[in-house]
C-alpha positions in Angstrom: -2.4 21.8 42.4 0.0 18.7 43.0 -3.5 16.6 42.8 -4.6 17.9 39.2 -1.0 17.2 37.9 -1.4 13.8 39.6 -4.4 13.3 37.3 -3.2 14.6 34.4 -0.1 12.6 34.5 -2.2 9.3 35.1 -4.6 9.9 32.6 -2.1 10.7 29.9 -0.1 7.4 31.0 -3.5 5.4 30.6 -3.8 7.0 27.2 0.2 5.8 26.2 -0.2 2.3 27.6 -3.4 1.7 26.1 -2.3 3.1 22.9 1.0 1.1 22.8 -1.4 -2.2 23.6 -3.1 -1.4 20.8 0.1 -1.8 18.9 1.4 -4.7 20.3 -1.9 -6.4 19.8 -1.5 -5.2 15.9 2.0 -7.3 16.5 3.5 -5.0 14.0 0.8 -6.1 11.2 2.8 -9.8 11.4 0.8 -12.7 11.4 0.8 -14.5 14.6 1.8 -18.1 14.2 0.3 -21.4 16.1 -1.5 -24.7 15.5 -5.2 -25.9 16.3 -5.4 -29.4 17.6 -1.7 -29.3 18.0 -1.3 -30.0 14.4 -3.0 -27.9 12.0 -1.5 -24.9 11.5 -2.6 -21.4 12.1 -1.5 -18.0 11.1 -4.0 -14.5 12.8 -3.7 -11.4 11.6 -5.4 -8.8 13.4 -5.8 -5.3 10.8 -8.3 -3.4 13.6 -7.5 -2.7 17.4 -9.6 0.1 19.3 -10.2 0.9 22.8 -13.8 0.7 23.6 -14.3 4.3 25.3 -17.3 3.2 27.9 -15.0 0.0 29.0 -11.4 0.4 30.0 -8.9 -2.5 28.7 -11.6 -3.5 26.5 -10.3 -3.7 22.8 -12.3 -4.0 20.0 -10.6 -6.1 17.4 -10.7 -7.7 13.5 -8.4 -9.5 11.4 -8.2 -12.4 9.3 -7.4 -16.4 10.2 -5.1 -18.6 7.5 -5.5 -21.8 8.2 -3.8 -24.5 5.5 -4.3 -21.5 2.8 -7.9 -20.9 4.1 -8.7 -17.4 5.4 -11.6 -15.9 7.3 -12.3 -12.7 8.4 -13.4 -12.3 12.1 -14.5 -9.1 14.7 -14.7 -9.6 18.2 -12.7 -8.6 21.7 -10.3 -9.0 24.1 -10.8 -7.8 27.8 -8.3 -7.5 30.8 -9.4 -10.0 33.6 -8.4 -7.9 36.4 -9.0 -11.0 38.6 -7.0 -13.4 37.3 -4.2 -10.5 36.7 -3.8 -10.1 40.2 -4.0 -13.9 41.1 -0.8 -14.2 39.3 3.2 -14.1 40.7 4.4 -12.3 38.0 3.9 -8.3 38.2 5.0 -7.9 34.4 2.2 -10.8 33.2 -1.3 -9.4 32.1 -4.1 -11.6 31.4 -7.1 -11.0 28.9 -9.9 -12.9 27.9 -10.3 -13.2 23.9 -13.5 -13.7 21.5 -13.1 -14.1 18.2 -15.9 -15.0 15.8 -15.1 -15.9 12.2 -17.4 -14.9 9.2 -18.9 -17.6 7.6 -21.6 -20.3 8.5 -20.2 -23.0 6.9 -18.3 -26.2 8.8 -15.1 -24.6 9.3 -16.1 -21.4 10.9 -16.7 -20.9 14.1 -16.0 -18.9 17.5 -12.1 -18.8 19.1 -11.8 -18.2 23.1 -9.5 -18.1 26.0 -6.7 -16.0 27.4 -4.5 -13.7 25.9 -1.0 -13.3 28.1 0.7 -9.8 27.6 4.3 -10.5 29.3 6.5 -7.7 29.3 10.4 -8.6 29.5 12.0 -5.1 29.8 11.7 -3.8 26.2 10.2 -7.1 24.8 6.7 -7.8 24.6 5.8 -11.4 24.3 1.7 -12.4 23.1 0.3 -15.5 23.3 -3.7 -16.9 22.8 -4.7 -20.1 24.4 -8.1 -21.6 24.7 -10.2 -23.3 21.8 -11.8 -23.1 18.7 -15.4 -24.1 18.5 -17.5 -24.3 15.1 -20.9 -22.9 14.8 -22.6 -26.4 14.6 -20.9 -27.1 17.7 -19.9 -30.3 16.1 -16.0 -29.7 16.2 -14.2 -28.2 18.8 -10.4 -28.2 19.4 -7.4 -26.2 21.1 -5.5 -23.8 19.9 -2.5 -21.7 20.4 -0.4 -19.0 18.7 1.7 -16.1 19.6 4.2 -13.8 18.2 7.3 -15.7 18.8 8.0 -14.8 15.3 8.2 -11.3 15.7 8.7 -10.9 19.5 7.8 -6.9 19.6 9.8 -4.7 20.3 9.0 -2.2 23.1 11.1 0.7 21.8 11.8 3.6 24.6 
């Protein structure tokens, strides 16, 4: 009996967390805010976060990009990297991998990637995206970086 509670209580805890990192992903529907090349600026939006049911901590996600007035659309995931989770010092610090491919085929679209930290702070939840930003030519690549600084969520309990 104490074994099927045990199970039952884990499993609805997975559904809460998950659901809730759904949430903070959404970032309250706020735009996240960054740069590209350390000097362009960049606001992400994402409208669409789902668990994928076959694959634990993997979220399938869409939004939109502004850059300079300039939006795209984009689909793509981000999936918890166990490995490099449990590398780190810091117990409260998750750490994802990100893919995010823009809609478009002209010069200025193109594929972002790289890690997404989830750092929990007691109730605050702080997100940030780090890695690059490649175009489909593969003529133009360059970093990028944005979190939710702006709107540091929230975790209300």
């Amino acid at each position: 009996m104490k074994k099927v509670i045990f199970l039952l209580v884990l499993i609805f805890g997975f559904t809460i967390f998950n659901a809730q990192t759904e949430n903070l992903i959404k970032n309250n529907s706020e735009s996240y805010l960054g740069d590209i090349n350390k000097k362009t600026k960049i606001k992400v939006v994402f409208d669409s976060v789902s668990l994928q049911n076959n694959s634990p901590e993997t979220y399938k996600v869409s939004g939109y990009t502004d850059v300079e007035g300039t939006k795209a659309n984009f689909n793509g995931t981000i999936i918890l990297n166990l490995k490099e989770t449990k590398k780190s010092p810091k117990e409260n610090l998750k750490i994802y991998d990100f893919k995010l491919s823009e809609e478009g085929t002209g010069k200025h679209n193109g594929i972002f990637s790289g890690n997404m930290l989830f750092l929990s702070l007691g109730k605050l939840a702080v997100i940030s995206f780090e890695g690059n930003w490649e175009n489909y030519e593969k003529t133009l690549k360059f970093p990028v970086y944005f979190d939710n600084s702006n709107k540091i969520y929230n975790l209300k309990k």
